[in-house]
C-alpha positions as CSV (number, residue, x, y, z in Angstrom):
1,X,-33.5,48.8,49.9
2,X,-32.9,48.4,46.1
3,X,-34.4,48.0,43.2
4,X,-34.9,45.3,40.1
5,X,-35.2,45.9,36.5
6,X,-36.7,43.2,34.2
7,X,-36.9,44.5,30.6
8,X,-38.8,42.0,28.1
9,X,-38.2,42.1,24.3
10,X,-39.9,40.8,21.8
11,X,-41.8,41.2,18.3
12,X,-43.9,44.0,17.9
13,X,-46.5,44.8,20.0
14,X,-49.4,46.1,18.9
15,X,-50.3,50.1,20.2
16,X,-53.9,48.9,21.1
17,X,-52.3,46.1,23.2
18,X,-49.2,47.9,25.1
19,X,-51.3,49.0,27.8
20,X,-53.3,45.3,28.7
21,X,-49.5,43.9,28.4
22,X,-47.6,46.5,30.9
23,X,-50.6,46.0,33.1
24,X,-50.4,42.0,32.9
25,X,-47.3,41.9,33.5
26,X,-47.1,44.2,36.8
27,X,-49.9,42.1,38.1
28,X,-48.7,38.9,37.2
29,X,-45.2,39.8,39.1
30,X,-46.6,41.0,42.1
31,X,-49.1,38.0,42.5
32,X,-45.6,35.8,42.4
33,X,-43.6,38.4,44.4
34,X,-46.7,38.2,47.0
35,X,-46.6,33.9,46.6
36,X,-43.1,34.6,47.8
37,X,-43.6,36.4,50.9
38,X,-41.7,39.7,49.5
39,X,-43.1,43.5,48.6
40,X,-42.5,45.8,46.7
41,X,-42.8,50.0,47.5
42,X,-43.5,50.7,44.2
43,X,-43.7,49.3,40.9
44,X,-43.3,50.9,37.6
45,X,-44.1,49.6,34.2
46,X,-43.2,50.6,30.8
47,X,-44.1,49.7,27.2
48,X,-42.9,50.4,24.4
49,X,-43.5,48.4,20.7
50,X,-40.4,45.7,21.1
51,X,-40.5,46.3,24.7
52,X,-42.3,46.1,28.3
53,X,-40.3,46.6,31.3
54,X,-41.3,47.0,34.7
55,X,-39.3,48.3,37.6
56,X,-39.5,47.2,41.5
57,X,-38.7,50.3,44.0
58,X,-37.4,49.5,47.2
59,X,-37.0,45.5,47.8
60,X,-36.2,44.4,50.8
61,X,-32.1,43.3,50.6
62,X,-33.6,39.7,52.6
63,X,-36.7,37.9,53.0
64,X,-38.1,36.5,56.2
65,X,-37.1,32.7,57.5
66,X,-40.1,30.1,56.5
């Protein structure tokens, strides 16, 4: 199994709106990670005020055949 890291940057984010924006952006990712047959153990999000990042535990290293 491993793990991916996608780390966003941008302007500054709002405090009031960090914690809609680490949530949006976990769902959105599993919703396309689901779309795509593959799933995650664990997911992890982070924000920060030039930052959201959100960490993937345990991927599978292949998906199955479609």
């Amino acid at each position: 199994m491993t793990d991916f890291l996608l780390e966003l940057r941008s302007e500054e984010i709002p405090a009031r709106m960090q914690a809609k924006a680490r949530d949006d952006l976990a769902r959105l990712f599993a919703a396309e990670l689901a779309q795509s047959g593959i799933a995650a153990a664990a997911t992890v999000t982070y924000a920060t005020p030039r930052r959201l990042a959100l960490i993937l535990r345990d991927l599978p290293h292949a998906t199955e055949a479609v």
